[in-house]
N, CA, C and O atoms as a GROMACS GRO file, in nm:
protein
  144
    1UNK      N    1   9.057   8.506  10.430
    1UNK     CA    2   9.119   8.596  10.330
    1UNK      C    3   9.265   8.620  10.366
    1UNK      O    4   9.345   8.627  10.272
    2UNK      N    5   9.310   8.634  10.495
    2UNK     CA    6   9.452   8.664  10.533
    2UNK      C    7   9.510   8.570  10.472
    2UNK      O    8   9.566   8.594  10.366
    3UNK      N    9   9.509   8.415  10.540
    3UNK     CA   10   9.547   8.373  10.501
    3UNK      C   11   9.604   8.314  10.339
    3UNK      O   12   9.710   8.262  10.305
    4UNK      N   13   9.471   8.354  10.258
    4UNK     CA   14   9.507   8.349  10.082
    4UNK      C   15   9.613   8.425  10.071
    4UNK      O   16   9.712   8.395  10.005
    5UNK      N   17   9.592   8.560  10.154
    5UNK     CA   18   9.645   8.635  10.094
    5UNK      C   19   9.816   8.616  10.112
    5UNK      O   20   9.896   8.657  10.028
    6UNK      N   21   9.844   8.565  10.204
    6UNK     CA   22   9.968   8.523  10.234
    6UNK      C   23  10.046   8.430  10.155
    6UNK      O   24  10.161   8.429  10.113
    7UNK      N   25   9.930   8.339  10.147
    7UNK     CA   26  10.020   8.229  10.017
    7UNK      C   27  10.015   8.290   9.914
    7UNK      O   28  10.061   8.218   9.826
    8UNK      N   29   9.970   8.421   9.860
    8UNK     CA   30   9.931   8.446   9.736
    8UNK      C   31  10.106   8.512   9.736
    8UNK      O   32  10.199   8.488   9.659
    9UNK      N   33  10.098   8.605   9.862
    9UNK     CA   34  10.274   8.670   9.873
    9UNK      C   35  10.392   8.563   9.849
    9UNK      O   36  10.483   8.570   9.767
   10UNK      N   37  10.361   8.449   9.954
   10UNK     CA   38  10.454   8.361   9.912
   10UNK      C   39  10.523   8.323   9.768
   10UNK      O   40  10.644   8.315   9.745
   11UNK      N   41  10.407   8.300   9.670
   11UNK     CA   42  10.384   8.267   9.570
   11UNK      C   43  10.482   8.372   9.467
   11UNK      O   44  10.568   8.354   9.381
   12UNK      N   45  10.408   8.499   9.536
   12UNK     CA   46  10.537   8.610   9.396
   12UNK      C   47  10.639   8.606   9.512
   12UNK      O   48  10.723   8.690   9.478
   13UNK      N   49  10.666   8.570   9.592
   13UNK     CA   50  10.856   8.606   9.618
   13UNK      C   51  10.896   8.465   9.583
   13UNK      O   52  11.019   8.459   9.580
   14UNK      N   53  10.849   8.368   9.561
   14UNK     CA   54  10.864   8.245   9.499
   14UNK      C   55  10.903   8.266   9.344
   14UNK      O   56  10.986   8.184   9.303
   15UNK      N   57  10.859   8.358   9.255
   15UNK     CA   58  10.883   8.344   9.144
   15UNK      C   59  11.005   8.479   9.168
   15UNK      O   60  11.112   8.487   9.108
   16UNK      N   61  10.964   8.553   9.248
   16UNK     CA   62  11.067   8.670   9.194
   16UNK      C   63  11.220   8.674   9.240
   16UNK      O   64  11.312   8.754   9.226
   17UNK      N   65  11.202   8.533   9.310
   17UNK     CA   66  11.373   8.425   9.343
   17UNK      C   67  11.453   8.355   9.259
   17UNK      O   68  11.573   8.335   9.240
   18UNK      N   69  11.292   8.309   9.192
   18UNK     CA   70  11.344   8.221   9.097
   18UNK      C   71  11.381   8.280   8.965
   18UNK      O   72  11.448   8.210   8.889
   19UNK      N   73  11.340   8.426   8.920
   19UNK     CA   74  11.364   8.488   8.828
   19UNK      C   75  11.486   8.541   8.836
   19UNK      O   76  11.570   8.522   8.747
   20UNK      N   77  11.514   8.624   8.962
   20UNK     CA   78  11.628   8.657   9.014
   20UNK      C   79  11.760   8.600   8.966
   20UNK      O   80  11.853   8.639   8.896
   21UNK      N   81  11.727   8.478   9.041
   21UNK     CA   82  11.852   8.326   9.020
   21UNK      C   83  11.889   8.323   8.907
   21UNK      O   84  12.004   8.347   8.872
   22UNK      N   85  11.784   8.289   8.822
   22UNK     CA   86  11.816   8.266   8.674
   22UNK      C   87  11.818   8.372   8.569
   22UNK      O   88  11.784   8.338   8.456
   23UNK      N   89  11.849   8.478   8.587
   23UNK     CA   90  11.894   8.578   8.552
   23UNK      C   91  12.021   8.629   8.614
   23UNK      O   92  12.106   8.670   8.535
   24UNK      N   93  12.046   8.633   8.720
   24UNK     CA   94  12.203   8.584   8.777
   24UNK      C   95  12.262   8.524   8.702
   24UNK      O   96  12.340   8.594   8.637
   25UNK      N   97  12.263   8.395   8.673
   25UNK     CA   98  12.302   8.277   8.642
   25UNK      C   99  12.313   8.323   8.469
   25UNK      O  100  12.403   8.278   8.398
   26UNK      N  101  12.239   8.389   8.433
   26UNK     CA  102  12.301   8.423   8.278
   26UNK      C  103  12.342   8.556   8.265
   26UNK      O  104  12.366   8.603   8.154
   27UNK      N  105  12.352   8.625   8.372
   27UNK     CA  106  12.453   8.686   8.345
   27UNK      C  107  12.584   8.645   8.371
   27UNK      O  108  12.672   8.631   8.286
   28UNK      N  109  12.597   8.625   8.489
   28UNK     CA  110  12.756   8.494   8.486
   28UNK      C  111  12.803   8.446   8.409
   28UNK      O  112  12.925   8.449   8.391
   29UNK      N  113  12.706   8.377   8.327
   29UNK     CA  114  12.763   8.291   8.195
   29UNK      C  115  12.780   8.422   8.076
   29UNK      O  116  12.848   8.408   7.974
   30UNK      N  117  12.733   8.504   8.098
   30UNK     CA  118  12.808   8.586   7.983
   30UNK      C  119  12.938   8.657   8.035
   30UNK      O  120  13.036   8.664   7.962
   31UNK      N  121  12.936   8.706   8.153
   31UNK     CA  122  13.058   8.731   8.221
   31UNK      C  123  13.214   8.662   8.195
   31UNK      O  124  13.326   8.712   8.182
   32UNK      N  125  13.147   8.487   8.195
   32UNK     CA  126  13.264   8.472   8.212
   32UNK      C  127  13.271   8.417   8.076
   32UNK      O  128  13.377   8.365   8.039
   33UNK      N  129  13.193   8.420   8.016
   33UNK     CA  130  13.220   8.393   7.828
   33UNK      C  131  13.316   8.512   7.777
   33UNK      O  132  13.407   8.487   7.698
   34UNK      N  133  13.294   8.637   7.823
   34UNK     CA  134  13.348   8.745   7.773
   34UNK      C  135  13.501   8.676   7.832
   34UNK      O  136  13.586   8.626   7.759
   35UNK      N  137  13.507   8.688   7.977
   35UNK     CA  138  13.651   8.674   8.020
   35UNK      C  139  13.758   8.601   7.962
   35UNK      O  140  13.879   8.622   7.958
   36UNK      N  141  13.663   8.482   7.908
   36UNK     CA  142  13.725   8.344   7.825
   36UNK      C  143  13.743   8.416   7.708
   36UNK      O  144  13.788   8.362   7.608
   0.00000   0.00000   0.00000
C-alpha cells in the first residue's frame, strides 16, 4: 500500500507541474501580447 500510495503522490505533483507550466506559459503570452 505505501508504496501505491507514493506513486499515486507522484502522479498529482506530476500533473500539478504540468498544469502549473502551462498556465504560466499563457499567461506570458498574454503578458507580452498586451506589451506588444
Amino acid at each position: 500500500v505505501g508504496s501505491l500510495q507514493i506513486l499515486a503522490w507522484l502522479i498529482i505533483a506530476e500533473i500539478m507541474v504540468y498544469f502549473f507550466t502551462s498556465t504560466a506559459q499563457c499567461t506570458q503570452l498574454l503578458i507580452d501580447r498586451r506589451i506588444m
